[in-house]
C-alpha positions as CSV (number, residue, x, y, z in Angstrom):
1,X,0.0,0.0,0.0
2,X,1.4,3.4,-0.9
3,X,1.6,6.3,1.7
4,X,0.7,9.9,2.0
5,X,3.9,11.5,0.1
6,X,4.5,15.2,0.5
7,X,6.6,17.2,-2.3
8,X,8.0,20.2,-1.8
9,X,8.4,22.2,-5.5
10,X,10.4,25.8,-5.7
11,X,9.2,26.6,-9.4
12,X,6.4,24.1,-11.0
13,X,4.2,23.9,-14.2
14,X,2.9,20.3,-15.3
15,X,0.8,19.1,-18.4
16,X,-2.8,18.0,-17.6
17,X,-3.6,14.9,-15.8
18,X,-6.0,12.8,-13.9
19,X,-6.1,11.4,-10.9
20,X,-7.2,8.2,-10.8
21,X,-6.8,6.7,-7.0
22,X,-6.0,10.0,-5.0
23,X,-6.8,13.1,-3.9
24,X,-4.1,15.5,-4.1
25,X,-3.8,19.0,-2.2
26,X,-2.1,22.1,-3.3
27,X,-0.7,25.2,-1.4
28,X,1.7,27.5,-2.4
29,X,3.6,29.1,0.3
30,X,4.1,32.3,-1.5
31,X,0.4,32.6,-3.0
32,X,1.6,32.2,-6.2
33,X,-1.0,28.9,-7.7
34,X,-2.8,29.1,-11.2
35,X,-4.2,26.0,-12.3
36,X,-6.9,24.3,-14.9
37,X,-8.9,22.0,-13.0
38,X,-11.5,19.9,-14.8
39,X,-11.1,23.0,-17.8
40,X,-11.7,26.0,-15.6
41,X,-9.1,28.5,-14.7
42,X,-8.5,28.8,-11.2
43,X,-6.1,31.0,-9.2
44,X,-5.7,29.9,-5.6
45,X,-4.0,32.6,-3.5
46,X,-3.2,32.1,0.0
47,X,-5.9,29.4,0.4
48,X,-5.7,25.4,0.0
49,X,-6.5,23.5,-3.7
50,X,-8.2,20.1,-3.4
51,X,-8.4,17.8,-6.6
52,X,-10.5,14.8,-6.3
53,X,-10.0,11.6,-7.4
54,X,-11.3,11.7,-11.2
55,X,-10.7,15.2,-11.6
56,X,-8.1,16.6,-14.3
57,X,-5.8,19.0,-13.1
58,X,-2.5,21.0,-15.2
59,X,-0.7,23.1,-13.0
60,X,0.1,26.6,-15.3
61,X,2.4,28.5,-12.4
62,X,3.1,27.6,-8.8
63,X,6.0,29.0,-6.8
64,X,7.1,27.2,-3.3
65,X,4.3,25.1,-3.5
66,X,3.3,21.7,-1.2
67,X,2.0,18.4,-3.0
68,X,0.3,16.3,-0.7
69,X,-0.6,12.9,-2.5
70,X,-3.3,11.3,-0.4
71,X,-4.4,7.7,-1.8
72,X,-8.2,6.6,-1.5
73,X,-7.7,3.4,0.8
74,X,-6.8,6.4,3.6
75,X,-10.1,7.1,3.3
76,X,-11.6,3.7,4.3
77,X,-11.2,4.5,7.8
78,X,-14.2,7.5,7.4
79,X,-15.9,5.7,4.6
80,X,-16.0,1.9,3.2
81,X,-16.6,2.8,-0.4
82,X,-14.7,6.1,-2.4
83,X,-16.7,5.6,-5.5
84,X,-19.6,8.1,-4.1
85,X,-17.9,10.5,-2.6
86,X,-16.0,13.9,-2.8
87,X,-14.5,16.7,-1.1
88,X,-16.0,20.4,-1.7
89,X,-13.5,23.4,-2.0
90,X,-16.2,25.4,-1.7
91,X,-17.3,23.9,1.9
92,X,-13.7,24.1,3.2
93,X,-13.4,26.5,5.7
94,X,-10.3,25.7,7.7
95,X,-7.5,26.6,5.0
96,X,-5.2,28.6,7.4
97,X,-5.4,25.5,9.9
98,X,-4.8,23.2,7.3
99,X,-2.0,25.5,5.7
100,X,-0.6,25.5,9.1
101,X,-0.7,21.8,9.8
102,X,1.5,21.0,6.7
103,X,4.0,23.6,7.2
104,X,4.4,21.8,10.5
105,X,4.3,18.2,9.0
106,X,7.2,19.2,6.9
107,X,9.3,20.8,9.3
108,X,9.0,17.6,12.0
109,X,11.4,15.1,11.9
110,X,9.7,12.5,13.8
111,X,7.7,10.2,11.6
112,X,5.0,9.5,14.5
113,X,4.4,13.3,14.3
114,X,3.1,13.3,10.7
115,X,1.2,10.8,11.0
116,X,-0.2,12.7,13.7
117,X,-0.6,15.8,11.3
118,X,-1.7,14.5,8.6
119,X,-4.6,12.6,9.9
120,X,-5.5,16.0,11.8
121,X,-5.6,17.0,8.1
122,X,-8.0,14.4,6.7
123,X,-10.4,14.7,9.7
124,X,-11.0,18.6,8.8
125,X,-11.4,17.3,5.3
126,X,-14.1,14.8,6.6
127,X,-15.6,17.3,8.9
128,X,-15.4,20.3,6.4
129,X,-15.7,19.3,2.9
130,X,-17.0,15.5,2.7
131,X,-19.9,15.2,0.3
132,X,-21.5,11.8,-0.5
133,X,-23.3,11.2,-3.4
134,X,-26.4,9.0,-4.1
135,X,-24.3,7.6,-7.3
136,X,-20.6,7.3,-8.1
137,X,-19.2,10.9,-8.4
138,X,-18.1,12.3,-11.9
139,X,-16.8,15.3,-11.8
140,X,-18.1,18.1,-14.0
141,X,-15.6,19.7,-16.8
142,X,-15.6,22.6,-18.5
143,X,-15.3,22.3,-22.4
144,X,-15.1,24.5,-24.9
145,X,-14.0,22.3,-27.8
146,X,-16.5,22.7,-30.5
147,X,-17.1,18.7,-31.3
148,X,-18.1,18.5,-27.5
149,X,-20.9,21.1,-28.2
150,X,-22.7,19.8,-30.9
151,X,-25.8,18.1,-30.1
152,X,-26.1,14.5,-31.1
């Protein structure tokens, strides 16, 4: 089984992707974050980026910026099935506490510690943003290619 990983980036841009079995977060620890996710341009300033699992994400300009890599079976302990499920940006509330929490996780030495922090982490998550869904979750993307907007 594969572990939380945290990556620490000084200068980063990446071509889009999906995520198939994780959720990743994103900070950057100078404010510096634009991003496409799922087709829309998003700037994140000062404040925490979730991508859920299924979601596309391309990273256009980040500067200092925390990857946190989260895979779905960490999950298991809040919830048996993933499939139905996501986490809202929108609902988030505690970015500064979360913020906080991973500028400590990467500055402990002690591996007990970040487990400690880092499950801190996923239980504001839970508590925050968790949204289940009556069916698996898809996320929605924005598309402005013109064969995607014909109507069959």
């Amino acid at each position: 089984m594969r572990g939380i990983t945290i990556d620490l980036l000084t200068h980063h841009q990446s071509e889009t992707y999906r995520l198939l079995d994780e959720v990743q977060l994103f900070v950057s620890l100078d404010g510096i974050l634009e991003v496409q996710h799922n087709g829309r341009h998003t700037s994140c300033y000062d404040q925490l980026l979730i991508v859920n699992r299924l979601d596309t994400i391309q990273i256009s300009h980040a500067q200092s910026l925390i990857k946190v890599r989260i895979p779905m079976h960490f999950f298991s302990k809040y919830i048996p099935t993933y499939c139905d499920c996501y986490f809202d940006q929108n609902a988030l509330a505690s970015h500064e506490r979360i913020i906080t929490l991973l500028k400590h996780a990467i500055q402990q030495p002690i591996q007990k510690q970040h487990r400690i922090l880092m499950y801190d982490i996923l239980e504001l998550l839970f508590d925050e943003a968790f949204i289940l869904t009556s069916t698996n979750f898809l996320p929605t993307m924005m598309c402005t290619h013109t064969h995607y907007l014909k109507k069959f």
